[in-house]
C-alpha positions in Angstrom: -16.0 -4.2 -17.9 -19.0 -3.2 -16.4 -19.6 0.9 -16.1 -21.8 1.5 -13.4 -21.2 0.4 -9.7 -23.8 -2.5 -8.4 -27.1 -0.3 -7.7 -30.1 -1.8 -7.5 -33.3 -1.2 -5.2 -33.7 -4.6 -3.7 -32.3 -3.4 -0.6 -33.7 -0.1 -0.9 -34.6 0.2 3.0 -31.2 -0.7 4.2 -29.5 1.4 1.2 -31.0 4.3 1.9 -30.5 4.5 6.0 -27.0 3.3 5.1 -26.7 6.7 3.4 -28.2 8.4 5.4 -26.1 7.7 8.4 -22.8 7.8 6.4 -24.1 11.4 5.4 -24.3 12.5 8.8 -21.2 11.4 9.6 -19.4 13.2 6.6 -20.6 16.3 7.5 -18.5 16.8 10.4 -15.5 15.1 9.3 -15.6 17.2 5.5 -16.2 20.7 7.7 -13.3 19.6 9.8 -10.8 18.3 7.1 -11.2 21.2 4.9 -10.6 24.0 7.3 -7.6 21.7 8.5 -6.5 22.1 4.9 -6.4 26.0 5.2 -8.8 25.8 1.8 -12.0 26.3 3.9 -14.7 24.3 5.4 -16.6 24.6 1.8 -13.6 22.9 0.3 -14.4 19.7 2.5 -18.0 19.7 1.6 -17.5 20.1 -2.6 -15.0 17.1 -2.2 -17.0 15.3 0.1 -20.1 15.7 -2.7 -18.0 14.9 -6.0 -15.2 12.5 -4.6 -18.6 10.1 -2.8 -20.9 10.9 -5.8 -18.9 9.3 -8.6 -16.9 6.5 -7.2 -19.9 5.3 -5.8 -21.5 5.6 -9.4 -18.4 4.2 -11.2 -16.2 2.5 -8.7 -16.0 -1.9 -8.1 -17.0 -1.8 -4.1 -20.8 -1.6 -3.9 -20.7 -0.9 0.1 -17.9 2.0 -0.3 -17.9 5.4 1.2 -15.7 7.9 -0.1 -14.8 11.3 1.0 -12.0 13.4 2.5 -9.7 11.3 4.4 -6.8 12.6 6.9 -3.9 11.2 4.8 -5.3 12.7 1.7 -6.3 15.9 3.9 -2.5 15.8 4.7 -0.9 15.5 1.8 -3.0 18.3 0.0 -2.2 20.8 2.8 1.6 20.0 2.2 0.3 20.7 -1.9 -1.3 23.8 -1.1 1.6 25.3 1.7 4.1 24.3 -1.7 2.2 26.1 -4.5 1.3 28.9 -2.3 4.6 29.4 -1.6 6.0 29.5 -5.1 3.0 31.2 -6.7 0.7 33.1 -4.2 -1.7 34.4 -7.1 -2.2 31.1 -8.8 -1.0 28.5 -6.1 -4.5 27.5 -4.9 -5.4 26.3 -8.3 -2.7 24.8 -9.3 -3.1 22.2 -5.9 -7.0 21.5 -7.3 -5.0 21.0 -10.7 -3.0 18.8 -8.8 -6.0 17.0 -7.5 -7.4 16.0 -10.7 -3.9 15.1 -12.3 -4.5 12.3 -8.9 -7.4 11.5 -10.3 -5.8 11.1 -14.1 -3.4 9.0 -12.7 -5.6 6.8 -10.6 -8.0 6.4 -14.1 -4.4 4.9 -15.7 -4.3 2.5 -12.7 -7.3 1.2 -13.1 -7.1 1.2 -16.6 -3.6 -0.6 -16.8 -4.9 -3.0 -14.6 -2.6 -2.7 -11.6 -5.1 -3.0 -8.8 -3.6 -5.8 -7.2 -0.2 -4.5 -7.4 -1.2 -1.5 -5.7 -1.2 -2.7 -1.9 1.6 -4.9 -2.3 3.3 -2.5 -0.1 5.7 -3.8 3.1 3.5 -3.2 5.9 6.0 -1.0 8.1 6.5 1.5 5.1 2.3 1.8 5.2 2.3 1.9 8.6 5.0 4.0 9.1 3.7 6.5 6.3 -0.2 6.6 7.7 1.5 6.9 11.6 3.3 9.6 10.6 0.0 11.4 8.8 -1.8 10.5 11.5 1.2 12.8 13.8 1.4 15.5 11.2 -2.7 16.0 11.3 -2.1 16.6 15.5 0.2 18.8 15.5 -1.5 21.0 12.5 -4.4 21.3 14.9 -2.2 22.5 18.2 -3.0 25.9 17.4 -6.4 26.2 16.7 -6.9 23.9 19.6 -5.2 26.7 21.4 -7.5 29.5 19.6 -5.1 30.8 17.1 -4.7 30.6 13.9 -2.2 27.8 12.4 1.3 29.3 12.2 3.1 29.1 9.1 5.7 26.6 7.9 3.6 23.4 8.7 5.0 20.7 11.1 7.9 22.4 12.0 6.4 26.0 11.9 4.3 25.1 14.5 6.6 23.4 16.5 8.4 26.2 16.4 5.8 28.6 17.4 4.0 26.5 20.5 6.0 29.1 23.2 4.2 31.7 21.7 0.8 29.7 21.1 1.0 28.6 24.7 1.6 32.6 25.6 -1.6 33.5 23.7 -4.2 30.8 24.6 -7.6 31.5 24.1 -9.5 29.7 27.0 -12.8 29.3 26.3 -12.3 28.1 22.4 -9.6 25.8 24.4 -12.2 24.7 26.3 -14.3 24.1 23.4 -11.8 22.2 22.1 -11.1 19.6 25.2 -14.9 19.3 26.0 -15.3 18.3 22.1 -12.1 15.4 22.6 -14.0 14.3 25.9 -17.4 13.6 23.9 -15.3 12.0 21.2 -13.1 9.3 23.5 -15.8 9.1 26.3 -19.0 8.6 24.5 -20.1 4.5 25.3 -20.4 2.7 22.5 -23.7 1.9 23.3 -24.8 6.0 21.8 -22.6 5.1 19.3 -24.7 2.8 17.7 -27.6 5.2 17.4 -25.9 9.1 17.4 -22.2 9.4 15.6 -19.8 11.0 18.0 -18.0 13.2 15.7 -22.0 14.9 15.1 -23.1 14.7 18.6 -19.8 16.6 19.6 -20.3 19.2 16.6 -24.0 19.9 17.9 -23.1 20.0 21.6 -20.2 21.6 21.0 -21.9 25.0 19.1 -24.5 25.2 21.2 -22.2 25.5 24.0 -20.6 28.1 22.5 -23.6 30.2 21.9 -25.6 29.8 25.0 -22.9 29.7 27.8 -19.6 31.5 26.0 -19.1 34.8 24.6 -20.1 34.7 20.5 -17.6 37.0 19.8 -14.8 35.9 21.2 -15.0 32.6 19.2 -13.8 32.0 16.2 -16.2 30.4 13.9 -16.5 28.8 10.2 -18.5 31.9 9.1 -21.0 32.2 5.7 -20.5 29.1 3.5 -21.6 30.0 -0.4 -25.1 28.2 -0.9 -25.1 26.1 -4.0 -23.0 24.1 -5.9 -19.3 25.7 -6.8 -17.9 26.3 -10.0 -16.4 25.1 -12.4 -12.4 25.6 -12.2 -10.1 25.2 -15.2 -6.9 23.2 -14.5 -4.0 25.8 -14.0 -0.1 24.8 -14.7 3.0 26.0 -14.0 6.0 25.4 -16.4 8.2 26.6 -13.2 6.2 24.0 -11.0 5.3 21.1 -13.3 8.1 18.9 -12.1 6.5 19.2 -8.3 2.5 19.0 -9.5 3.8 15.9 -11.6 5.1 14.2 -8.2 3.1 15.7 -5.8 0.2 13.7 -7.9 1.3 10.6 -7.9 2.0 10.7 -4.4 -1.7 11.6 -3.9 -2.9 9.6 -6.8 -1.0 6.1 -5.0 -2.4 7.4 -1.5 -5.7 7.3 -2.4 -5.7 4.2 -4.3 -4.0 2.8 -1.4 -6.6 3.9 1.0 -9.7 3.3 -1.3 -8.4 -0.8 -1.4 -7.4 -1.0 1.9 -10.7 0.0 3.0 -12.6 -1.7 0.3 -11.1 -5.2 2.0 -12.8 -4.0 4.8 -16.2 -3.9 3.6 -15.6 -7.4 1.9 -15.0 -9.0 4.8 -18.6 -7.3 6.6 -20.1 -8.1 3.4 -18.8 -11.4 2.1 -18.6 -9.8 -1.6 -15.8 -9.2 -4.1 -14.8 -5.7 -5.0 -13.3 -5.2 -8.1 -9.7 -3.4 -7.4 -9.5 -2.1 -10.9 -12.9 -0.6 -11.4 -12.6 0.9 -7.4 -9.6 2.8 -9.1 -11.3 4.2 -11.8 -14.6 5.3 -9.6 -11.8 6.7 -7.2 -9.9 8.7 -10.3 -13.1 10.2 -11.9 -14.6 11.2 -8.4 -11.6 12.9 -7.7 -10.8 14.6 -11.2 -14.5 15.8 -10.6 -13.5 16.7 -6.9 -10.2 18.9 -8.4 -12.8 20.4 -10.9 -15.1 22.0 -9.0 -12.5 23.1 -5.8 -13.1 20.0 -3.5 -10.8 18.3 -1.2 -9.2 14.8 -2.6 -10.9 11.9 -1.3 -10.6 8.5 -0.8 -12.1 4.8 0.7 -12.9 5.8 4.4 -13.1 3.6 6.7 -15.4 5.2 9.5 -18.2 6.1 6.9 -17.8 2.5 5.1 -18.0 0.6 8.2 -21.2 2.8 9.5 -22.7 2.4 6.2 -22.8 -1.5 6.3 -23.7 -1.6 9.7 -26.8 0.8 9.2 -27.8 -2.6 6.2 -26.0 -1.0 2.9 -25.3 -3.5 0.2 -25.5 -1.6 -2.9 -24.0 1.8 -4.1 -27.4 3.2 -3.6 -26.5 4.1 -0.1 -23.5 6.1 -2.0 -25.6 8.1 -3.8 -28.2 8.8 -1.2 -25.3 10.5 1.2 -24.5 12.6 -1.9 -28.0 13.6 -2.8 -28.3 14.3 1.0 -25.4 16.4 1.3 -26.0 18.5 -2.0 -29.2 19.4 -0.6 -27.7 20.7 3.1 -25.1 22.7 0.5 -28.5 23.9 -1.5 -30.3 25.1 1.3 -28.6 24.2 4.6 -25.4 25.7 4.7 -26.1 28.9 6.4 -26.6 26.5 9.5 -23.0 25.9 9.5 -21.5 29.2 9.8 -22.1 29.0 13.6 -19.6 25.8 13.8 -16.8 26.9 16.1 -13.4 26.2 14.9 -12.1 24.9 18.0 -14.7 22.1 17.8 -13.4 21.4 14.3 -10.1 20.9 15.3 -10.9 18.8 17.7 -12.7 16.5 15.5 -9.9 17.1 12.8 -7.1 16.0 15.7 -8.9 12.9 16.8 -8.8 11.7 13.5 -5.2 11.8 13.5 -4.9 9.7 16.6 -7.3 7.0 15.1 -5.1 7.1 11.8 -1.7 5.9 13.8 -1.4 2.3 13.6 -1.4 2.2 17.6 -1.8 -1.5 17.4 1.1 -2.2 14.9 3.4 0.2 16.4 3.6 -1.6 20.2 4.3 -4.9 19.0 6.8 -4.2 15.8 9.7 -4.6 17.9 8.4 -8.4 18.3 8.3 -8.9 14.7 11.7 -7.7 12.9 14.0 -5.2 14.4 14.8 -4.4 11.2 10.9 -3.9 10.7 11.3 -1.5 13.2 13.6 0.7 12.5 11.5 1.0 8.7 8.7 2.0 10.8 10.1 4.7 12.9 12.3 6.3 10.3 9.3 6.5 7.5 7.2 8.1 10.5 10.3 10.5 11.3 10.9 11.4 7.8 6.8 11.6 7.1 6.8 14.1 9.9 9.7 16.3 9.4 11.4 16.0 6.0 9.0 15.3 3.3 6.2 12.5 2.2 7.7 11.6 -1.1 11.2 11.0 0.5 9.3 8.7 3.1 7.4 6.7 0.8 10.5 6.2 -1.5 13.4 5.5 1.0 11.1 3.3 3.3 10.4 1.1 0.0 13.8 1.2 -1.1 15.2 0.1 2.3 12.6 -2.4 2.8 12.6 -3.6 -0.7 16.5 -3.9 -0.5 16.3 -5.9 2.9 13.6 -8.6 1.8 15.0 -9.5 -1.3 18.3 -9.5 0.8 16.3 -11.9 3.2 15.0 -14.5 0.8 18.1 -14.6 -1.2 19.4 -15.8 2.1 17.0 -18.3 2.3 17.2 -19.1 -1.5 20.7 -19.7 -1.1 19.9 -22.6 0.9 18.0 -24.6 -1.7 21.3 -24.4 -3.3 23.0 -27.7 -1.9 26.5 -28.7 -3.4 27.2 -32.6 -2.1 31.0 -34.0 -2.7 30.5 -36.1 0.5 27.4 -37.6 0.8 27.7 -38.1 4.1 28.1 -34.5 4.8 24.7 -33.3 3.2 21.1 -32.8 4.0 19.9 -33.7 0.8 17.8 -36.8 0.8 20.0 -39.5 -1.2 18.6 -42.9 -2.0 21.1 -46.0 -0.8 22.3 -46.3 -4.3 23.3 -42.4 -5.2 24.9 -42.4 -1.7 26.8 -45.4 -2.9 27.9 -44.1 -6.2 29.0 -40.5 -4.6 31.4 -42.6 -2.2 32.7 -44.6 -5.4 33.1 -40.8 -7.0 35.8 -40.0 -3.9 34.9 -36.3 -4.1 35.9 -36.1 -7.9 32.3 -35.4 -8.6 29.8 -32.1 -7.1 26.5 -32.5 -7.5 24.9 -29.5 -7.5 21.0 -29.9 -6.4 19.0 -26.4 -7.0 15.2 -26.5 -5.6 12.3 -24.1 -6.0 12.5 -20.6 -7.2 15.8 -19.6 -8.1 16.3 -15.5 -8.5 19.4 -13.0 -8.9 20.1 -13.4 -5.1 21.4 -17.1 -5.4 23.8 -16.6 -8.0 26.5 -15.9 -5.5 25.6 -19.0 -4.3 25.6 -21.0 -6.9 29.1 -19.8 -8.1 30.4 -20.4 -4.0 29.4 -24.3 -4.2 31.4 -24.3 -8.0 34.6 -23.1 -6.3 37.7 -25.7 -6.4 37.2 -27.3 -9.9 40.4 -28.1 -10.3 40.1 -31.1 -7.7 36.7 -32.0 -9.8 35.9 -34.5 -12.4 32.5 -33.4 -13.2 29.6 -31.5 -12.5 26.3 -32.7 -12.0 23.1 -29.7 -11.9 19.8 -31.1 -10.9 16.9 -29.0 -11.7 14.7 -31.0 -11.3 12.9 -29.4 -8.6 13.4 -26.0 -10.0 10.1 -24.0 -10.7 11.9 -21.1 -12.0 15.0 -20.0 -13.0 15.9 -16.3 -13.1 18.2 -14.6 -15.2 21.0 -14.1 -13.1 20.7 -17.5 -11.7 20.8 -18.9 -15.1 23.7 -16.7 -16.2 25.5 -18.1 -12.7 24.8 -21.6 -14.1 26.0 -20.7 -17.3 29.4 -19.4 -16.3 29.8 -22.9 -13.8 29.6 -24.7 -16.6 31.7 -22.9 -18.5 34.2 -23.0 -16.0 34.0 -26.5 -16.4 34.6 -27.2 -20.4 37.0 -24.8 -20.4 39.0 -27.4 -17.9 38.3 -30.6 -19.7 35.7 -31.5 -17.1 32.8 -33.1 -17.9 29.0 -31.6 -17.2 25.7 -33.2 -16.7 21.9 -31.4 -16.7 19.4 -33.1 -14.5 15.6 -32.8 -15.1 15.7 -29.8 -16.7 11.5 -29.2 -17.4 9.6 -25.9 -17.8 10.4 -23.0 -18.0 14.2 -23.7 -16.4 14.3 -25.5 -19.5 13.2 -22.8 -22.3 15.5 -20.4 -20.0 18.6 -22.7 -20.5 17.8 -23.1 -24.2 17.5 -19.3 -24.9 21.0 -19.0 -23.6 22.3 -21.9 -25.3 23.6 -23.5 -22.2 22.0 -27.2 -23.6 23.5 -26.9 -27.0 27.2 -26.6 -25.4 26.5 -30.3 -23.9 26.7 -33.8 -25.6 22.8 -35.1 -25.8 23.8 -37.9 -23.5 24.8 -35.6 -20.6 21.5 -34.0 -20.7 18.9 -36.6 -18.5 16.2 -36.7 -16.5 17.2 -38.9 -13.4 19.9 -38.4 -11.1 21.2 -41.8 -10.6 22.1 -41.5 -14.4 23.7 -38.6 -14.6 25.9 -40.0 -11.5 26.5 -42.9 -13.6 27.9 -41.8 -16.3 30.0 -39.0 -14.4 31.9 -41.8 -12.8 32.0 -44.7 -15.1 32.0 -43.3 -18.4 29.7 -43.5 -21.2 26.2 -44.1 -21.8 26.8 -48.2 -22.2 28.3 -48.2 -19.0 24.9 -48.0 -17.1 24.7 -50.7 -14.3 21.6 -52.3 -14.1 20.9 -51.1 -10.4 21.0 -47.0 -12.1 18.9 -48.9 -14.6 16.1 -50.3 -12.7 16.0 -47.2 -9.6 15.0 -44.7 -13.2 12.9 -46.8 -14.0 11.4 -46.5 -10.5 11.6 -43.3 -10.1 9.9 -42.5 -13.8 6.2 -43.5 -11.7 7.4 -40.9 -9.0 5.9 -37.4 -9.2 9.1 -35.1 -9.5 8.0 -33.4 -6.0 8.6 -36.1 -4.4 11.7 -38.0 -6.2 
């Protein structure tokens, strides 16, 4: 596997104003996400450095921005609120611990291969999950939309509290805050193109406040520490070690989630091929690096990506020209930000969260599946106001549980059982029809097609039922691509239903891997050679007229036929 990320200089124009745009566009967004985090604006900025600095270095998507994202803002607020709670001395870094455990654990991903596994996630649980992020980031921001600190207790703290926030607003940051959300959904598209919103709402937005608005009746960012942070040893908890555990693979799958998600993106602007399982390792080690040195988790996002390839990056150059320029603005420029009012932030931070619900999937779900539906809107209620691990599991559970309940539904009806074959929709040539009229119901042909999993077994055992009216048995797998374990134990016991009554029991083009299955179990060793054939006409034969010299010389000449026949379509 190649180490380093694509980065060459053959593109160096459109690399490096690809970065440079992207950078302007993280600053907001990292000032904004960390002091939505409660970790401080610094926070968003280290993460924002170490997070797009290494997985553009080491990661599989040349084009890729990473940074701090809302869901992964989200779910480490919920981390930090947690370890706070339980250790106030040491709670802060154990959730940067839990950070680079993420990281860890996106590494193994990548590692193990399981790239391609890792978005093969129903759509309403994603949806649901990133709607309901999208919520929880909103309502977070009420209060210092308002001008007052965040209350305690998260969602439902705040919730809680908005009589009293409402009782205590602070006009002018509230004005702030609204003329920061009008830049953001007003501004034409046409500005877009040359002046990011979230910036041009930032600068107007300050310099509102400090030319027309009391200074010190607005609360601001304040003195960020110039230079690059320290170093910070992992810290554990025996007590919490359980919860760091989960709440890491919970950020670990997010981010890798996002980071894919968003790399598909930029293959489709770019019409190149990222590689899913280097992308997680760039992901893990920039965020290990982020948890190190006291940065927000970070992930693929898509606003800086998409900005990035538009402005003509192609390479991971662009990557690490937004990182070089961002380490120099937290070198020498961050004294500039301390004027930043929060208000402004929040703003940003909120409109984030309404881009991050799945507007577009969530007005037309009911169209799709009702049962869709109801995934959605309990993940989303369960995101909001119970707990993102319980979300994530249940919705997959449910949903998990409902589509393999779905296609055994339709895999049960690849399992045909024909007695009268006029009475069936399975295609029967002239001369099987013929011989199933001569069998007078005394013979069930049993005629399994495509993949055959655990959920037909029940079916399979229903179309056996009634033996004792039954002469023999007839199973044509011909057809059959795969046979499951439970299927083939299903088989099994049909057949030994059968023996065990003195009837007789025939195997039709058994090929493949239904074959080697059968074998393993021994169901083909409990048969005479002679009932074990590869056409159907055959098998019928000898069901109803006896042994193998019995053959007429019609069932003769149609497998012969049907030898030159592909087996999809005989």
């Amino acid at each position: 596997m190649q180490i380093f990320n694509e980065i060459n200089t053959r593109n160096l124009r459109g690399d490096i104003f690809g970065g440079v745009t992207a950078a302007v566009i993280a600053l907001p967004m990292a000032l904004a996400f960390g002091v939505a985090s409660g970790a401080g604006a610094e926070v968003g900025l280290y993460g924002a450095i170490m997070v797009g600095l290494f997985a553009a270095l080491f990661g599989g998507s040349p084009t890729l921005i990473s940074e701090p994202t809302g869901p992964m803002t989200v779910v480490f607020t919920a981390v930090i609120a947690k370890l706070i709670a339980s250790d106030p001395v040491n709670g802060m870094a154990m959730a940067f611990t839990v950070v680079i455990m993420a990281g860890m654990f996106q590494i193994l991903f990548g590692a193990l291969r399981l790239g391609k596994y890792v978005t093969l996630m129903p759509y309403s649980v994603v949806s649901g999950f990133m709607s309901g992020i999208g919520i929880i980031l909103i309502i977070l921001q009420i209060g210092p939309l308002l001008g007052q600190p965040a209350p305690a207790g998260g969602v439902i703290g705040v919730l809680e509290n908005i009589p009293s926030l409402i009782a205590g607003i602070q006009p002018e940051e509230t004005v702030l805050a609204l003329m920061t959300l009008a830049i953001l959904f007003l501004m034409p598209g046409s500005m877009k193109r040359y002046v990011p919103a979230p910036l041009l709402a930032l600068v107007i937005g300050t310099a509102v406040s400090i030319l027309l608005l009391s200074s010190d009746d607005i609360r601001r960012i304040g003195e960020i520490p110039t230079g690059l942070p320290a170093l910070q040893m992992p810290v554990f908890s025996y007590d919490q070690w359980q919860v760091m555990l989960l709440d890491a693979i919970v950020l670990g799958m997010l981010g890798c989630i996002d980071a894919l998600l968003t790399s598909v993106i930029a293959d489709s602007m770019t019409a190149q091929q990222h590689k899913s399982d280097k992308e997680l390792i760039g992901q893990g080690i920039g965020n290990v690096m982020s948890g190190l040195f006291g940065g927000l988790p970070g992930a693929g996002a898509t606003m800086g990506t998409v900005v990035n390839i538009q402005s003509g990056a192609r390479t991971a150059l662009s990557g690490l020209v937004r990182a070089g320029i961002l380490i120099v603005i937290v070198l020498w420029a961050a004294g500039l930000t301390a004027v930043i009012p929060l208000a402004v932030l929040a703003a940003i931070a909120l409109n984030v969260g309404i881009n991050i619900i799945d507007w577009k999937f969530l007005k037309r779900t009911h169209k799709f599946s009702k049962r869709g539906t109801i995934i959605t809107y309990a993940v989303i209620a369960l995101t909001v106001f119970v707990d993102l691990i319980v979300a994530v599991g249940l919705g997959l559970f449910v949903a998990n549980v409902m589509t393999i309940t779905r296609l055994s539904e339709l895999q049960a009806n690849d399992v045909k059982g024909v007695i009268d074959p006029n009475d069936t929709d399975l295609e029967l040539s002239g001369y099987e029809k013929d011989l199933m009229e001569t069998a007078a119901g005394k013979v069930l042909l049993l005629n399994l097609t495509g993949t055959m999993i655990f959920g037909v077994s029940r079916a399979i055992t229903r179309k056996n039922s009634g033996i004792e009216n039954r002469r023999a048995l007839i199973i044509d797998v011909s057809n059959v691509v795969h046979l499951g374990v439970s299927a083939a134990l299903a088989l099994e016991e049909a057949i030994l239903d059968m023996l065990n009554a003195g009837r007789d029991v025939y195997i039709v083009g058994a090929h493949g891997q239904p074959h080697d299955r059968m074998e393993r179990l021994g169901i083909l060793d409990r048969l005479p050679p002679e009932n074990i054939t590869k056409k159907r006409t055959v098998a019928l034969e000898r069901a109803i007229y006896g042994g193998e010299d019995s053959i007429s010389e019609e069932a003769e000449a149609e497998s012969t036929s049907e030898e030159t026949t592909p087996p999809s379509q005989a």
